[in-house]
C-alpha positions as CSV (number, residue, x, y, z in Angstrom):
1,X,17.9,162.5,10.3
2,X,18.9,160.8,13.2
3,X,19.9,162.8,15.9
4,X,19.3,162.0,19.7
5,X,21.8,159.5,21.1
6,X,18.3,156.6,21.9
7,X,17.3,157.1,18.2
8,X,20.6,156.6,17.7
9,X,20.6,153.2,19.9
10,X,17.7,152.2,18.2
11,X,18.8,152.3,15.4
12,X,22.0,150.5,16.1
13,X,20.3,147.9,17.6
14,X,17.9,147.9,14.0
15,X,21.2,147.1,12.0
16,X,22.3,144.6,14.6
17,X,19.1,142.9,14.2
18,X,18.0,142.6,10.7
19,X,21.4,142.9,8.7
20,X,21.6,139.6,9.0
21,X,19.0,138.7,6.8
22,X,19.8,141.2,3.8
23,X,23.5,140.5,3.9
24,X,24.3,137.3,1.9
25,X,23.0,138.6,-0.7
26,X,24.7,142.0,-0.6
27,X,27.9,139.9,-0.2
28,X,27.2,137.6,-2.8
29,X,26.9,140.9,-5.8
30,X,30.6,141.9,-4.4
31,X,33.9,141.7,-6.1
32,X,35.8,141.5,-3.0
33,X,33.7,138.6,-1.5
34,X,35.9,135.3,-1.3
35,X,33.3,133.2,-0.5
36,X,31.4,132.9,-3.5
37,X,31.7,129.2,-4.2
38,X,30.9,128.2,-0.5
39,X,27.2,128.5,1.0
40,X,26.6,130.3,3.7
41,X,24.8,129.3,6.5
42,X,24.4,132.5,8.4
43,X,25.6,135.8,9.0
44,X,26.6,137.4,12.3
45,X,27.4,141.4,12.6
46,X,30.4,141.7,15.3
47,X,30.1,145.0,15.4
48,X,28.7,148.3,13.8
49,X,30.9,151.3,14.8
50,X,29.7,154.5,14.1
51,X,31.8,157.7,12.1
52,X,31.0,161.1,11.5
53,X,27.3,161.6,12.6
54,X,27.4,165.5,12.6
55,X,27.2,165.6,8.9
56,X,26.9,161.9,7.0
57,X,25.6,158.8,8.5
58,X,28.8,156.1,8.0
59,X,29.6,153.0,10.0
60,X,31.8,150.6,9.8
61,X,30.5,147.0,9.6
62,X,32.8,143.8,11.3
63,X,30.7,141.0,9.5
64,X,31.3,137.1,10.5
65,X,30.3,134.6,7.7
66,X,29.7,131.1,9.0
67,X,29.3,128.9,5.8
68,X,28.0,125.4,5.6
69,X,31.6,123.6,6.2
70,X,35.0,125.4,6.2
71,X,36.8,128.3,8.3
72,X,34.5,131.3,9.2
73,X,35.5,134.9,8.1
74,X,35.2,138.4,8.8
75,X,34.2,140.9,6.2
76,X,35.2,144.7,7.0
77,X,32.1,146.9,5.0
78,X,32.1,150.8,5.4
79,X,28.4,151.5,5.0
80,X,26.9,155.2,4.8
81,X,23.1,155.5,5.4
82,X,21.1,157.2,2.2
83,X,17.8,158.7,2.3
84,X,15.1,156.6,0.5
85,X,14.3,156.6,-2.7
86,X,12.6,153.8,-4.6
87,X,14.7,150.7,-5.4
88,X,16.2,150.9,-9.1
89,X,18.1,147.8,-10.3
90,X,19.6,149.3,-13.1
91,X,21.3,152.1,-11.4
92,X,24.8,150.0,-10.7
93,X,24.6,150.8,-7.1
94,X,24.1,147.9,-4.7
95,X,22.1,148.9,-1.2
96,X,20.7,147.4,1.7
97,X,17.5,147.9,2.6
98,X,15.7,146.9,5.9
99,X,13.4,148.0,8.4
100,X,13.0,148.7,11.9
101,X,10.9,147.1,14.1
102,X,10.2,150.4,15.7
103,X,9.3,152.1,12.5
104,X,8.0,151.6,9.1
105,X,10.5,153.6,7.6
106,X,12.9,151.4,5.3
107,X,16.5,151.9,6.0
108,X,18.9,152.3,3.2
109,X,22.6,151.8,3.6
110,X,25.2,151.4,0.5
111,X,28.6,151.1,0.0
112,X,30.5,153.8,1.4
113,X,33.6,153.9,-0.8
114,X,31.6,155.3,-3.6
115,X,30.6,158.3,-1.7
116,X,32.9,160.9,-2.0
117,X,32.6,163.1,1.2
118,X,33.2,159.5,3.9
119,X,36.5,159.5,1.8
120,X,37.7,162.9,2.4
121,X,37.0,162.4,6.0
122,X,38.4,159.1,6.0
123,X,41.9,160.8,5.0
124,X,41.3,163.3,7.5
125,X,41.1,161.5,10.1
126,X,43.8,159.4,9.4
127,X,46.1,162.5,9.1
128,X,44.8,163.9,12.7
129,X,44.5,160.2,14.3
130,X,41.1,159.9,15.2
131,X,39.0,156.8,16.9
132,X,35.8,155.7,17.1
133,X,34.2,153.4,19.2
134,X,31.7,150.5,18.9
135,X,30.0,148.1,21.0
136,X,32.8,145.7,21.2
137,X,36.0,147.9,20.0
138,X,37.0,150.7,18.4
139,X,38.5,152.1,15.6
140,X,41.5,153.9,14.9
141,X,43.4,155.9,12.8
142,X,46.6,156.8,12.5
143,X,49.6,158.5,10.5
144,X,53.3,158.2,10.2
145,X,56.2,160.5,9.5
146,X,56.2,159.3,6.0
147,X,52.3,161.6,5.5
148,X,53.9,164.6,5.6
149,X,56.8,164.3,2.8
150,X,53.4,163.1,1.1
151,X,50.8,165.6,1.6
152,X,49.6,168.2,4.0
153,X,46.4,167.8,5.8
154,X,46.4,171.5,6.3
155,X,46.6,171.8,2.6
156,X,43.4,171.6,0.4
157,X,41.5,168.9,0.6
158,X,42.5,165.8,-2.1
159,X,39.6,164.4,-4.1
160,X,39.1,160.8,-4.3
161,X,38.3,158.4,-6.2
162,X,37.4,154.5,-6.5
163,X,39.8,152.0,-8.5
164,X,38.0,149.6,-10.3
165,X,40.6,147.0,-10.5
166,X,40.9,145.0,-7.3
167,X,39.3,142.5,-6.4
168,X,40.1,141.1,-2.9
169,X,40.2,144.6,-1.5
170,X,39.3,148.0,-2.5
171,X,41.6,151.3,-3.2
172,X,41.1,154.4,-3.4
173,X,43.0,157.1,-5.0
174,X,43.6,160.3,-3.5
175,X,44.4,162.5,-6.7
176,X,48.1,160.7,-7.4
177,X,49.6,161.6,-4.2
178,X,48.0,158.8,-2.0
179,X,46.4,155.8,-2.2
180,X,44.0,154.3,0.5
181,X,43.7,150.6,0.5
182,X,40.6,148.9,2.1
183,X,41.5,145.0,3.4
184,X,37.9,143.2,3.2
185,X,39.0,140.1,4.2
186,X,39.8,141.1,7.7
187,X,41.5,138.9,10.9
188,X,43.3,139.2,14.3
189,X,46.4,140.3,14.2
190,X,48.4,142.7,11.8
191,X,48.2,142.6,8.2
192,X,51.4,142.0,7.0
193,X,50.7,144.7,3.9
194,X,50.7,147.5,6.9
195,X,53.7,145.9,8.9
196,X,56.2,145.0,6.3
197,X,55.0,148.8,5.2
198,X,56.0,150.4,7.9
199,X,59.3,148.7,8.9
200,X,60.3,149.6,5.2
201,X,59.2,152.7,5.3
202,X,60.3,154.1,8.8
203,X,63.3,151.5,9.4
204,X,65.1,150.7,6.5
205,X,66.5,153.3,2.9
206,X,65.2,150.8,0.6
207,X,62.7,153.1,-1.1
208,X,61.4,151.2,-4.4
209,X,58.2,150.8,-2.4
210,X,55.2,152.7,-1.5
211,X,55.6,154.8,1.3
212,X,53.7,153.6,3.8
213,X,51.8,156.6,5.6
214,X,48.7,155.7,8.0
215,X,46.5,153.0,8.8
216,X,43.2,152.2,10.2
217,X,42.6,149.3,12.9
218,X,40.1,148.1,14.7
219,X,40.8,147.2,18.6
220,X,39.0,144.6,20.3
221,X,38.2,145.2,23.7
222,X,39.7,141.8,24.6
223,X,43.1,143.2,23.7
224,X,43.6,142.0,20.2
225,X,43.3,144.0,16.9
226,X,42.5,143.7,12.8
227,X,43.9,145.5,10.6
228,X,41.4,147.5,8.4
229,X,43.3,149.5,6.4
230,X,46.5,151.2,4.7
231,X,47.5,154.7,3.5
232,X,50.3,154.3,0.9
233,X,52.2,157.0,-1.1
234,X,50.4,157.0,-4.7
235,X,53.1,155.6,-7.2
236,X,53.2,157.4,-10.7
237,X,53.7,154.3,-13.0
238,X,52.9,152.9,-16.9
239,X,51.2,150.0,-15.4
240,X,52.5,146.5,-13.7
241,X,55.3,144.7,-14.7
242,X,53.5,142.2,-16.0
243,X,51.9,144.0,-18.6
244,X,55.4,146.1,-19.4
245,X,56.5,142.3,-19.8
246,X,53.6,141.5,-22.6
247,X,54.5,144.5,-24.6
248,X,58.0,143.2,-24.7
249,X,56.9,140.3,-25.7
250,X,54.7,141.0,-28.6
251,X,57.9,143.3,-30.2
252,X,60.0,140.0,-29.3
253,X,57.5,137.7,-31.4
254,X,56.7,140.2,-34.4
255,X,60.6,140.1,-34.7
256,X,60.5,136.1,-34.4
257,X,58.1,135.9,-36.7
258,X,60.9,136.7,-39.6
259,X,63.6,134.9,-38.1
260,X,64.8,131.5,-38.9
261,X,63.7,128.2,-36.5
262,X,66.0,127.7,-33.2
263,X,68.6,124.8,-33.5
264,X,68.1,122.1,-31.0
265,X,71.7,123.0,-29.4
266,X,70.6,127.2,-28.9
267,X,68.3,126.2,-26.1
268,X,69.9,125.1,-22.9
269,X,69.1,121.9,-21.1
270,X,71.1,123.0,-17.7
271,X,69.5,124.8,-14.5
272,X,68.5,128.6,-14.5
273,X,70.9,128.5,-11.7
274,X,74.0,126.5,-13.6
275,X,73.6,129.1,-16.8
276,X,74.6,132.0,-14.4
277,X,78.3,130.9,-14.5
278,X,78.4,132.0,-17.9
279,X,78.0,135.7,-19.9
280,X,74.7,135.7,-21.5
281,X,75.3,134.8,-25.2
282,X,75.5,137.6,-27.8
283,X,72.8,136.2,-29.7
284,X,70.1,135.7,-27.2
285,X,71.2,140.0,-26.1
286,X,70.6,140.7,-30.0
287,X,66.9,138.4,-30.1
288,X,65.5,139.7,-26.6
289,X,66.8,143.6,-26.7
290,X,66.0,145.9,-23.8
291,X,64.6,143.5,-21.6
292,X,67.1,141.6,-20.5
293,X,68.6,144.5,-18.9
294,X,64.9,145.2,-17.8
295,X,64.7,141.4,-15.8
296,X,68.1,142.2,-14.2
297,X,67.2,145.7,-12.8
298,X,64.0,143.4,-11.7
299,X,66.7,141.2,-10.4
300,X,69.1,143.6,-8.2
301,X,65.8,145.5,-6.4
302,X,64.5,142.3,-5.4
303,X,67.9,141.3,-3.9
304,X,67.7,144.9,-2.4
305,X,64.4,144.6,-1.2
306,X,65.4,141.1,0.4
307,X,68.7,142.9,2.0
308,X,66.1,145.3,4.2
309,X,64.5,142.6,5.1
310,X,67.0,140.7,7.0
311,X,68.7,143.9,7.9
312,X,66.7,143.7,12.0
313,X,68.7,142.0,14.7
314,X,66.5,143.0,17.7
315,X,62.8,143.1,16.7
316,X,61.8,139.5,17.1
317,X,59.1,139.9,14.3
318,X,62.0,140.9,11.6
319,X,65.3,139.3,12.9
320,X,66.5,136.5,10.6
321,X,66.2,133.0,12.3
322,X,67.6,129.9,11.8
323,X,66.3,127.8,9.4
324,X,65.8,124.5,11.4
325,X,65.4,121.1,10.9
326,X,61.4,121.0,12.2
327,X,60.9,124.1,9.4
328,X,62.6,122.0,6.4
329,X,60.8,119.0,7.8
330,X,57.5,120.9,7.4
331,X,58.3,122.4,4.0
332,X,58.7,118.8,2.4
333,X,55.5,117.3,4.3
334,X,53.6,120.7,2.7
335,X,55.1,120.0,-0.8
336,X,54.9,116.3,-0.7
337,X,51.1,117.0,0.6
338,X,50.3,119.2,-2.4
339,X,51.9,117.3,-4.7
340,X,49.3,114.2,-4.0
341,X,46.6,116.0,-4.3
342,X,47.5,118.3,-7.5
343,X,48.4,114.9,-9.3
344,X,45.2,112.8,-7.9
345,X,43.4,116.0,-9.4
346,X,45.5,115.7,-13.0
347,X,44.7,112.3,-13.2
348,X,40.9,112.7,-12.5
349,X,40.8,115.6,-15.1
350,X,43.2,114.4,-17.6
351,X,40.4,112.5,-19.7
352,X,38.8,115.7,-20.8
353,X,41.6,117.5,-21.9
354,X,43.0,117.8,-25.9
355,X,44.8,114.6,-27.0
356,X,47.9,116.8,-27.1
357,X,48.1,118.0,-23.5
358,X,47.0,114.3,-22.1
359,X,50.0,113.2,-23.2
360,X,52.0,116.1,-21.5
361,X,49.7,115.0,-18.8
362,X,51.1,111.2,-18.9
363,X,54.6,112.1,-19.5
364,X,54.9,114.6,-15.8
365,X,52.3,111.7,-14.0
366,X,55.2,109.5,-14.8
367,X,58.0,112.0,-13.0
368,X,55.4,111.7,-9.8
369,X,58.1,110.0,-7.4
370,X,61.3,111.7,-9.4
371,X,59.5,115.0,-8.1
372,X,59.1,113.4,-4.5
373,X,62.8,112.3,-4.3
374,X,63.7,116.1,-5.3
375,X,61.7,117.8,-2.7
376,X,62.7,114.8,-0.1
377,X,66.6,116.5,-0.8
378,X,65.9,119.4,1.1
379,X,65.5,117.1,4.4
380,X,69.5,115.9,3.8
381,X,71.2,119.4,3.9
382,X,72.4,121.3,6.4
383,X,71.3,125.2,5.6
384,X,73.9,127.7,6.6
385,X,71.1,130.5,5.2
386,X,68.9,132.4,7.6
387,X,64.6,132.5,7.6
388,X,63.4,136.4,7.1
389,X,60.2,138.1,6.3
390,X,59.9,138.2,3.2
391,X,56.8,139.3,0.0
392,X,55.2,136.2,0.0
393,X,53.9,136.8,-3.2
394,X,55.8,137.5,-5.4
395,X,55.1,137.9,-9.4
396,X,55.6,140.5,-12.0
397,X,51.5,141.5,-11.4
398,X,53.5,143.0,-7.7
399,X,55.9,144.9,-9.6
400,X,55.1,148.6,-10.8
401,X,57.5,149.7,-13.8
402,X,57.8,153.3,-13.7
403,X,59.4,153.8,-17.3
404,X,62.8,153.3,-15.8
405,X,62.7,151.6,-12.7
406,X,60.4,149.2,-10.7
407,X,58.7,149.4,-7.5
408,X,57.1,146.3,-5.7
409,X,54.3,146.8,-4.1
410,X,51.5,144.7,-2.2
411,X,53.1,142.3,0.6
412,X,49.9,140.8,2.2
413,X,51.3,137.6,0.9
414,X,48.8,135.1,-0.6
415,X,45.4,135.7,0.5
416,X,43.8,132.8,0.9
417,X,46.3,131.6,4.0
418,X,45.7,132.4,7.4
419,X,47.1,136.0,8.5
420,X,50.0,134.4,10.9
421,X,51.2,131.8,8.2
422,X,51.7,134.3,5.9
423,X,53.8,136.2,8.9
424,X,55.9,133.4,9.2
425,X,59.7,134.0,8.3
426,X,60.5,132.0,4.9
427,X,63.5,131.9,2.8
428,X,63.7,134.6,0.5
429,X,64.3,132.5,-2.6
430,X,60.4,131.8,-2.4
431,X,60.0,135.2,-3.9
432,X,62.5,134.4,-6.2
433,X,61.1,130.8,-7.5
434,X,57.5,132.8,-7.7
435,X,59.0,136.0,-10.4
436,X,60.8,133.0,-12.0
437,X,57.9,131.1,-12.6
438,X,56.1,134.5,-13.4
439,X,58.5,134.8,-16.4
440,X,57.2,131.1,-17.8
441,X,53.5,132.3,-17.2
442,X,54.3,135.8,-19.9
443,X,56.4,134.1,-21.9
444,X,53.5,131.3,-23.1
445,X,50.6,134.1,-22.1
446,X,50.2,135.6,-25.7
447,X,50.5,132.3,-27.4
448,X,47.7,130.4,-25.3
449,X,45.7,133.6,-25.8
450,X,46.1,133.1,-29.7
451,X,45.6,129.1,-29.2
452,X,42.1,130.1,-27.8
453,X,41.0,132.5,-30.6
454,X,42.2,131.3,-33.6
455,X,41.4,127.9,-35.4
456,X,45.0,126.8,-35.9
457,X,46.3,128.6,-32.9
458,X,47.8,125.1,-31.5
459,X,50.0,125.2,-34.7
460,X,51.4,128.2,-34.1
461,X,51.8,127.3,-30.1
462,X,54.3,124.7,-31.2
463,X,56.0,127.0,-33.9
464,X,57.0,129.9,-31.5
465,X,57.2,127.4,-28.5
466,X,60.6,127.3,-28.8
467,X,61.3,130.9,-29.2
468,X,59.2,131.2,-25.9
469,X,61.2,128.4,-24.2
470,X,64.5,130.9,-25.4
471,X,63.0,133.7,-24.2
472,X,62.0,132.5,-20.6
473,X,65.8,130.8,-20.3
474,X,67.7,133.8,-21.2
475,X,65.4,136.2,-19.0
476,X,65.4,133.9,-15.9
477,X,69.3,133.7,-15.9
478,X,69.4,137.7,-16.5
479,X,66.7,138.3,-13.6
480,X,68.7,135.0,-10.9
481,X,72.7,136.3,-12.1
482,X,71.6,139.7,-11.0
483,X,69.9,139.1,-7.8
484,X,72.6,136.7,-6.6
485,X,75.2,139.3,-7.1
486,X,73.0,141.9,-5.6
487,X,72.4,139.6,-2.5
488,X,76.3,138.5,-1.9
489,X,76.1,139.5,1.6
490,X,72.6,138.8,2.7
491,X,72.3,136.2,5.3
492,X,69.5,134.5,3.8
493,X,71.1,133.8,0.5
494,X,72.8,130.4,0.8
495,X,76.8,130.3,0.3
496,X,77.0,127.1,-0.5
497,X,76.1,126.2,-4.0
498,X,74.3,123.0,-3.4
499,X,72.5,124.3,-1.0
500,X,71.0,127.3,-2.9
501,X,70.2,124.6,-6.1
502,X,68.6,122.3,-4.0
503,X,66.3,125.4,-2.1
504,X,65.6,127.0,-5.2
505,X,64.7,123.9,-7.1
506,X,62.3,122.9,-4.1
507,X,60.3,126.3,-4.2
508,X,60.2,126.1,-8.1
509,X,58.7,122.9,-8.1
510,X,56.3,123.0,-5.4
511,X,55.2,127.0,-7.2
512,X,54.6,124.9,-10.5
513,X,52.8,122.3,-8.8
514,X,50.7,124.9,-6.7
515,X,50.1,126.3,-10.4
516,X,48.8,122.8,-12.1
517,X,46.1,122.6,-9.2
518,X,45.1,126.4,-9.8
519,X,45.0,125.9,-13.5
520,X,42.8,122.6,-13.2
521,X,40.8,124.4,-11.1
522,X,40.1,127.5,-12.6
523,X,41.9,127.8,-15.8
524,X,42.3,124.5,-17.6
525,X,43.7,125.7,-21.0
526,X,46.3,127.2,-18.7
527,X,47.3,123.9,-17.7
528,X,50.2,123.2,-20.0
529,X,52.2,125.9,-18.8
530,X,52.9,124.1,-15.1
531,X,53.1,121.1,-16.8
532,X,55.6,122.5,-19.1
533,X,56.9,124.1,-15.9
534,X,57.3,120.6,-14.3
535,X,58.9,118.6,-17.0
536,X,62.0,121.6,-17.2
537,X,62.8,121.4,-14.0
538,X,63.1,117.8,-13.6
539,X,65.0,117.2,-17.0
540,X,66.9,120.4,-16.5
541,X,70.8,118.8,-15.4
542,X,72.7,121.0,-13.2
């Protein structure tokens, strides 16, 4: 064991120097690694800061990635140092393993997230706000308020353990009362996750949110600092929204399935937006059940959550703004931008597709300058509605449903933009075109799943497409009438109704369109649903 502080050095200086080499393919075999489909061209380690000596060898890894062409990025990896045993490939545990020039021992370092006693100190010394420094920064933890309503430090100990279900981060939970969450993806600057957290948390009463109660940092000695970490309140839940949605959905269908065919007149051809003047028909209450009153609960916390949010008038990182003409000038170019490039992709890829979905292809290539025009409409109003922070993010996969209420969770925003873009103030019916758009993505979800495993799955796509064409109308105008009545006095909603249809209508199309180049990319017999997505909104009449 390494114990003076010049073995110590040395062996710093022996990580420095020959992590390098080992690491690309240690990041590579991780789930958390974005860079998978990029080569990487070398690997430099910013800094290697080192916890707890006295009783386990950890360290915290800052890790640059410089690939071939694109941005660099920083990986965050918490390493502990193991003894050595010989190297077994089938024992599910990745190491590295190099050697020091000084010695001919082989050092072994794995992930430290899967051992159980760096995690119990980790909490600890969040709780008492301990730091540690490296060559080049330090660390630090800290707690707020919020820990204590949580859990005691002087309490026993909580044991933790690894969830298996992130990808672009890691969490760990601390026996349902707290949940730490590891960023991997690390940059300068705060993590929005930690500072949306805390303003919630310590500055505002909306609490269908986790609590947020610590973080870890690391300071750079030029003055700047990356988030690392966040210590949330653990959230007792029957999973995501998203899957409460599917269950609701497969009771909805099995009671389809004995019902007779929709007449063309039951589904609407007018806006989500333009069906919220009118009750919700009797019929549509009877077909979907429970969860229409599930989408509008959905519907008043989201205008609730969006009410905190613009609730700051003096800290310049949360007070609403004006939303001015260089921002709506930038939102076209961005949409008008994507929209290019997601059709030029359609176009190249629409030769392999089924005969079927080319010509759903053809039919929304042919609306290419209709949708143009539409997004050009935001450039001739004048909004009265303010900018605000807001989730960034937003789908029914963010939302935990409790078994009577919902709590939305996760506001890093999307994670493959830069940290300060997704800082920027926005308006907050971008989270409501993205749960919108969510609802299309589970109403189609089961019946693309059955197209893909079942010969004549297609036929029965087109049978129940209308009842899931019903079912994402009714549900959208439940979830939009709520959250506009909830959100009456927020000063980000628009007053003026032409304004709030032409802003919603340009975040719903540029989502969809976002979602066609996604779905081309990764998930091609997922395509039809932005197309389908596409096609409504530009045949939809207000």
């Amino acid at each position: 064991m390494v114990t003076s502080s010049t073995s110590e050095n040395s062996f710093l200086a022996a990580l420095r120097g020959g992590l390098p080499e080992v690491l690309p393919e240690f990041l590579r075999s991780r789930r958390w690694f974005g860079g998978k489909a990029r080569t990487i061209h070398s690997v430099e380690v910013s800094d290697v800061v080192p916890l707890y000596q006295e009783s386990s060898h950890s360290y915290l890894l800052l890790v640059k990635v410089r690939y071939t062409s694109g941005p660099d990025q920083t990986y965050h990896i918490p390493l502990v140092r193991m003894k050595w045993e010989p190297l077994n490939r089938n024992d599910g545990t990745a190491s590295l393993r190099l050697r020091s020039e000084n010695s001919s021992e082989e050092i072994v370092l794995t992930d430290a997230l899967s051992n159980e006693q760096f995690l119990s100190r980790l909490l600890d010394s969040v709780a008492r706000g301990h730091s540690f420094p490296g060559a080049r920064g330090e660390v630090r933890a800290a707690c707020t308020s919020a820990l204590r309503q949580l859990w005691e430090p002087s309490q026993r100990p909580l044991t933790p353990s690894l969830m298996n279900v992130e990808q672009s981060n890691s969490s760990i939970v601390f026996e349902k009362r707290l949940v730490l969450k590891i960023f991997r993806r690390v940059e300068e600057g705060i993590n929005p996750d930690l500072e949306i957290g805390s303003f919630l948390t310590e500055r505002t009463s909306f609490r269908n949110i986790p609590l947020l109660a610590g973080s870890l940092e690391y300071l750079i000695n030029r003055g700047t600092r990356m988030s690392l970490g966040g210590l949330q309140g653990y959230v007792t839940n029957q999973g995501d929204a998203w899957q409460f949605t599917l269950r609701a959905l497969a009771e909805y269908y099995g009671k389809m399935r004995q019902a007779a065919g929709l007449e063309a007149n039951e589904i609407p051809r007018a806006t989500t937006l333009a069906l919220c003047d009118q009750p919700i028909p009797d019929e549509a209450s009877k077909r979907i059940g429970q969860y229409l009153e599930s989408a509008a609960l959905l519907g008043k916390r989201t205008a609730e959550l969006h009410m905190a949010l613009s609730s700051e008038r003096q800290d310049p990182a949360f007070s609403p703004e004006d939303f001015s003409e260089a921002k709506r000038k930038a939102l076209v170019e961005s949409a008008v931008d994507l929209l290019a490039s997601n059709f030029d992709l359609l176009r190249r890829h629409k030769s392999g597709m089924p005969e079927h979905i080319q010509r759903e292809a053809d039919n929304v290539l042919r609306l290419e300058q209709k949708t143009r025009q539409r997004f050009q409409l935001l450039r001739k109003i004048q909004p009265s509605s303010m900018l605000t922070r807001i989730h960034g993010d937003y789908h029914l996969g963010q939302v935990l449903f409790t078994g009577s209420d919902f709590v939305i969770i996760d506001f890093e925003g999307e994670p493959a933009r830069p940290l300060e873009d997704r800082r920027q103030k926005r308006s907050p019916l971008q989270d409501v075109a993205g749960m919108l758009r969510s609802f299309h993505y589970a109403a189609y979800a089961p019946l693309l799943q059955q197209a893909s495993n079942q010969t004549r799955g297609d036929d029965k796509l087109q049978v129940f497409g209308s009842w899931a064409h019903y079912w994402q109308v009714w549900v959208s105008v439940a979830f939009l009438k709520t959250y506009l009545d909830s959100s009456a006095d927020c000063p980000s909603i628009p007053v003026n109704r032409e304004e709030l249809a032409v802003l919603l209508d340009t975040y719903l199309l540029d989502k969809a369109v976002y979602e066609l180049g996604y779905e081309l990319n990764n998930r091609p017999a997922w395509v039809r649903i932005p197309l389908d997505g596409i096609s409504q909104l530009l045949r939809s009449t207000a």
